[in-house]
C-alpha positions in Angstrom: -75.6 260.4 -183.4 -77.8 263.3 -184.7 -76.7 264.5 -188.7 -74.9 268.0 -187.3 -72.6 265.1 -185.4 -71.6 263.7 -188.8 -71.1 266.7 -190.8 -68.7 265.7 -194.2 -67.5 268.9 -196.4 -66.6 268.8 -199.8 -63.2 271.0 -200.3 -63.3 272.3 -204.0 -60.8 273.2 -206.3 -61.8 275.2 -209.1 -59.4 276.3 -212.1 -61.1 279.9 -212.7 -60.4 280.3 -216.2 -62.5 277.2 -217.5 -64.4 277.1 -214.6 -63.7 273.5 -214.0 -63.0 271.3 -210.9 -59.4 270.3 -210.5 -59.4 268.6 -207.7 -61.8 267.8 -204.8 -61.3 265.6 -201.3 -64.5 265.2 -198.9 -64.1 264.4 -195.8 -64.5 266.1 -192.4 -63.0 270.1 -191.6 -59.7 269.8 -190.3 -56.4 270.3 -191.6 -55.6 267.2 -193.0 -58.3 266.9 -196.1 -57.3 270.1 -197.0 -53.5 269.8 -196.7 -54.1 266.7 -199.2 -55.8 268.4 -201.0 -53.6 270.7 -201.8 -50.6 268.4 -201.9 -52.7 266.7 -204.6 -53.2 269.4 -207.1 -50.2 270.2 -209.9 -47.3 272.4 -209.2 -48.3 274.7 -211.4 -51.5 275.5 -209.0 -49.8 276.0 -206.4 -47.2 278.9 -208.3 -50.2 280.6 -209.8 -53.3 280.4 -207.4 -55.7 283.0 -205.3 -58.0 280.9 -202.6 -61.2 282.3 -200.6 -61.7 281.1 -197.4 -63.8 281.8 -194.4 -60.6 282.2 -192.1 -61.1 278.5 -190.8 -58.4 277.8 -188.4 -57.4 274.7 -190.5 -56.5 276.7 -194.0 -53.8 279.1 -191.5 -52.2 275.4 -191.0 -51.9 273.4 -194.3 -52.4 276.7 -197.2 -49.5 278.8 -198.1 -49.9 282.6 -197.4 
């Protein structure tokens, strides 16, 4: 298998104010790393949040609007 076959992406999450990492998963693009991801982070992230995304089919699935 050639290296774009075996892509792994590193999903983020950064607390803005102190510009730190929160939380982080890698694994490949679909829904599921993300959705854990998020299900991972504290309540009071998912109350008070903004996300930036690329409009990947995955984040419709498993982020809030």
């Amino acid at each position: 298998m050639g290296h774009k076959q075996r892509k792994v992406w590193l999903w983020l999450a950064v607390e803005r104010a102190r510009r730190r990492i929160v939380g982080w998963t890698l694994g490949s693009r679909g829904e599921a790393p993300l959705r854990q991801r998020w299900q991972s982070l504290p309540r009071r992230y998912h109350r008070h949040c903004w996300y930036f995304t690329d409009q990947w089919k995955a984040v419709a699935k498993a982020l809030p609007r």
